[in-house]
N, C-alpha and C positions, 0 to 999 in steps of 0.2 A: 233369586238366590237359593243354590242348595239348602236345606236340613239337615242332608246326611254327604259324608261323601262315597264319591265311585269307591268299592274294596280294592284295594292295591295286591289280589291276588284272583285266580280265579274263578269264574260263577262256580255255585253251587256247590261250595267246598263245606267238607264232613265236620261234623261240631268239635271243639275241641273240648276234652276233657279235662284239661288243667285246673289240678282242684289247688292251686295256688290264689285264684278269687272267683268268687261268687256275684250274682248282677248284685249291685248294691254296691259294693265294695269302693273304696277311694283306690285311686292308686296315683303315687308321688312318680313322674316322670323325670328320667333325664332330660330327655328331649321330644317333640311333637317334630313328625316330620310335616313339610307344608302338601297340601292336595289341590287339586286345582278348584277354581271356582269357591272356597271356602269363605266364608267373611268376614269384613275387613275386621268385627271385633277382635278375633280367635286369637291373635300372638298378642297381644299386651294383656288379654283374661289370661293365657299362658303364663307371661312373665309375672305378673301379679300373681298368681298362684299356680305351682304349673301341677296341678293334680286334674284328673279325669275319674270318674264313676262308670264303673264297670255295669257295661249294659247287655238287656236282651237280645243278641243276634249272633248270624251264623259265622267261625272265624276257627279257618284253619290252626294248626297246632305252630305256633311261634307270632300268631297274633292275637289281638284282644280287642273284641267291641267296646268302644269306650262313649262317652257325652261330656260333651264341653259346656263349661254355663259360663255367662256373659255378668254384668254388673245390673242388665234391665232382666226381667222375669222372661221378656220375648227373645233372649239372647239362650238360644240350646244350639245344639250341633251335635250327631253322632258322626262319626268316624275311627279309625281302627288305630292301635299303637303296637310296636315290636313290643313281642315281649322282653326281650335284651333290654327295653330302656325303663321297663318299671325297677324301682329303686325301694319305695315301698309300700305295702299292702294295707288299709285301713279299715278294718269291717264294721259296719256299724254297732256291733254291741260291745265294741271296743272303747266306743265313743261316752258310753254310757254316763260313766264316773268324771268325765272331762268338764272342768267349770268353762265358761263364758268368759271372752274377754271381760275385764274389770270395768264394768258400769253397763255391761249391753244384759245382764243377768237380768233386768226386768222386763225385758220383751217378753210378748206375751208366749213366742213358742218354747224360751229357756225357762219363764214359770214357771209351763204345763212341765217341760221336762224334771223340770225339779221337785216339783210335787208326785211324779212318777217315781222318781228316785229314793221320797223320802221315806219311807220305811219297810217293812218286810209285809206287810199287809195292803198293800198297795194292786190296784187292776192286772200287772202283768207279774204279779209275785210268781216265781213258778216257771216263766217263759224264758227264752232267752232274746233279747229284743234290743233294739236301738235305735235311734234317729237316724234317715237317710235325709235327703232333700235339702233345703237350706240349712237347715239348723244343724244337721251332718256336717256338709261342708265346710262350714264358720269353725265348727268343734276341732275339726282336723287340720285345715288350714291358717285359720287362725287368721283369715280375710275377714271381713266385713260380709255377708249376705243376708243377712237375715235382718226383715223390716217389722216396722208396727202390725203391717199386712197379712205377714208370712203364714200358711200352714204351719202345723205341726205333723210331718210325716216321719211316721214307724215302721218297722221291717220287725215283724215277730215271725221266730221262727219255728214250726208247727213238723218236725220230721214223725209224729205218730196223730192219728185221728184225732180233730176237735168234733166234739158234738157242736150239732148247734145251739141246744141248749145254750151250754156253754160261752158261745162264740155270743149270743145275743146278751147275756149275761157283760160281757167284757163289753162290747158297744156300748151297752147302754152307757156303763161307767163310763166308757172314754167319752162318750159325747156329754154327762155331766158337766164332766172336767174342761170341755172345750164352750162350753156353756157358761159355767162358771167364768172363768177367766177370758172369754170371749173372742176366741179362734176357731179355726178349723181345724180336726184331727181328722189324719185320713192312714188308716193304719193296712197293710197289705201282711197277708199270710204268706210266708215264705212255706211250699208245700213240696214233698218231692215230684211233684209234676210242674210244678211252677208258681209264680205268682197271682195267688187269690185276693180279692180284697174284702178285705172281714164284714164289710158291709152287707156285700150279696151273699157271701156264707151264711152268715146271721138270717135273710131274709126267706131262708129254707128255698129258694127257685130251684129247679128241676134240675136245670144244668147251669153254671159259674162258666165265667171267662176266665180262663186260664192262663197268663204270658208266659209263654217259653221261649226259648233261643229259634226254635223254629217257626213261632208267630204264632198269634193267640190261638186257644184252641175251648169250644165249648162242650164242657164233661158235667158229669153226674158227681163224680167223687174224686178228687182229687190224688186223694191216699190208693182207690185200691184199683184207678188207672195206673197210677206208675208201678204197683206191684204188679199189676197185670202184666206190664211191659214187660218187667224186670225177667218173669217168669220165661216169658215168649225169647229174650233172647239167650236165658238160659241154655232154653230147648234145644234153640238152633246154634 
């Protein structure tokens, strides 16, 4: 069984820059077209919700890498959607203020989220940030995904240098709080190079894995590679 599907457009086609969504981002579909070889879950996770999360990879300009999730944790899929059929865009620190269905508010990832929420004094005071992953999803869609089990995954978004200091300072808290109330928080740095995860930021290594749309890339500084970049295409 596929993971991902074949692109319904040419190899090695140039990134699109449509700053209409960001990886993370929900996006409400009109429709999914069907690809071949996909699995048998994918149209009734559609019809039940028909949103998709905007993912890291390469997609011409009138498409979007998107990820399907199923109702089991082993149910993912990437594959691509027209841009024509997004309808509408969900970012996660959209989600923020969003209550829980009525009664699911005690799980342990809507806890933690609510205890992130409750006051101005709080871990990511300061940041601008959101739930992606299950707890994302459920918020936005308003389905069911989210278990006794579930992570608690964050997308903070980091557009100027975190020390690390800093950065080990905020783990520590978040992992309190996932201690406390007894989950997993797994929080990723939205950088302008890509996706960091605060973890290995925090743990000072030489060089961090970076997700970008052109696949991971291992760097020293996340901030003054993409300035770098920025400068170089400047030039040219």
């Amino acid at each position: 069984m596929r993971v991902c599907a074949a692109p319904p457009f040419a190899a090695e086609p140039a990134l699109s820059c449509d700053a209409r969504w960001r990886a993370h981002d929900l996006l409400c579909l009109q429709q999914l077209h069907v690809f071949d070889d996909e699995p048998a879950w994918v149209r009734g996770a559609f019809e039940r919700a028909p949103y998709a999360v905007v993912r890291r990879a390469p997609a011409p300009e009138g498409f979007v890498a998107i990820g399907l999730r199923g109702v089991e944790r082993a149910q993912r899929y990437g594959t691509w959607a027209r841009a024509a059929d997004v309808v509408t865009v969900v970012s996660p620190e959209s989600l923020r203020q969003t209550r829980p269905l009525t009664g699911r508010d005690t799980l342990p990832p809507f806890a933690a989220l609510a205890f992130l929420q409750s006051g101005p004094g709080g871990p990511l005071a300061g940041f601008v940030w959101g739930p992606t992953g299950s707890a994302g999803f459920e918020l936005a869609t308003r389905a069911p995904a989210v278990s006794e089990s579930s992570d608690l995954d964050l997308l903070i978004r980091t557009p100027e240098p975190l020390a690390r200091d800093g950065a080990r300072v905020l783990l520590d808290e978040l992992q309190a709080l996932a201690k406390r109330i007894g989950i997993r928080i797994d929080a990723q740095l939205e950088t302008p190079a890509g996706g960091v995860a605060l973890a290995e930021w925090a743990a000072g290594k030489a060089r961090v894995m970076v997700r970008h749309a052109s696949g991971p890339q291992l760097i020293g500084n996340p901030w003054a590679q993409a300035a770098a970049r920025t400068t170089r295409s400047r030039v040219v």
